[in-house]
N, C-alpha and C positions, 0 to 999 in steps of 0.2 A: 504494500500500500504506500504510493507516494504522498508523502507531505508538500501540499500547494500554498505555500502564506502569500500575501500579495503584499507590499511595500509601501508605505508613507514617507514621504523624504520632500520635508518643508522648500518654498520655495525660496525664504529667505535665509540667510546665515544665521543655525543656534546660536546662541548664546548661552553659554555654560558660565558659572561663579563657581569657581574653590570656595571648599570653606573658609571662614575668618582664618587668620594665619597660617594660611595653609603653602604660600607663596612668600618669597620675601618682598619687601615693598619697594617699588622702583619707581624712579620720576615718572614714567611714561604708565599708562593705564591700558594700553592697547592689548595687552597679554591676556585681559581678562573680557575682551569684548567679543571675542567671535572665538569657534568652535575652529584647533586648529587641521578639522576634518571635517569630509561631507558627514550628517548628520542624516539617519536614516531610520525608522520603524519596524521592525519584520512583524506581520501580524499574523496569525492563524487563529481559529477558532475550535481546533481539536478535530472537528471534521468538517470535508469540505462543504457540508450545507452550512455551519453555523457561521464559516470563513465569511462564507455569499452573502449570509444575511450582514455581518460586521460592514462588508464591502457596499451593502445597500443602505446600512443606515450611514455610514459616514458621507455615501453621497446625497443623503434625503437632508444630515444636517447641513451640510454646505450650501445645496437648496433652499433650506427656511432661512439659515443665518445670511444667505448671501454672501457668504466666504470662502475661497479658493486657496486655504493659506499650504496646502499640499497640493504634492502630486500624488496620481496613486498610481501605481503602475503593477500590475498580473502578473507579473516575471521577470526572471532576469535578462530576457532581451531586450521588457520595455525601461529596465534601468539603466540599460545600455542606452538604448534612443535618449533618454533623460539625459546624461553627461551628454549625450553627443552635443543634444537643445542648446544644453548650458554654455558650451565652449562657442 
């Protein structure tokens, strides 16, 4: 039985914070602004009807909410398309 997750991978750069002192403190602040990696979701629902449904309600909230703040992509050839988008 194949495991099928389908992928959420924000369209903007995460933003990750260390914990308090977790870093030492430098003029610059910039180390702490952006993720210094793509930032991605692997999602599955245990089987694939529950996956479907997860993949149908996230598309029905971005419907009510009006917000596209993901991509979601079915596979890793459509997260391949995604970096291709991005470059």
């Amino acid at each position: 039985r194949k495991v099928q997750p389908f992928y959420l991978v924000p369209k903007r750069r995460y933003v990750y914070l260390p914990p308090p002192n977790f870093r030492e403190k430098k003029l610059s602040d910039v180390h702490r602004k952006s993720s210094p990696f793509v930032s991605m979701w692997f999602v599955w629902g245990g089987t694939k009807e529950r996956t479907e449904l997860l993949i149908k309600g996230y598309k029905e909230w971005e419907k009510k909410n009006n917000k596209c703040t993901c991509d979601l992509a079915r596979g890793k050839s459509a997260l391949r398309d995604l970096r291709r988008k991005q470059k």
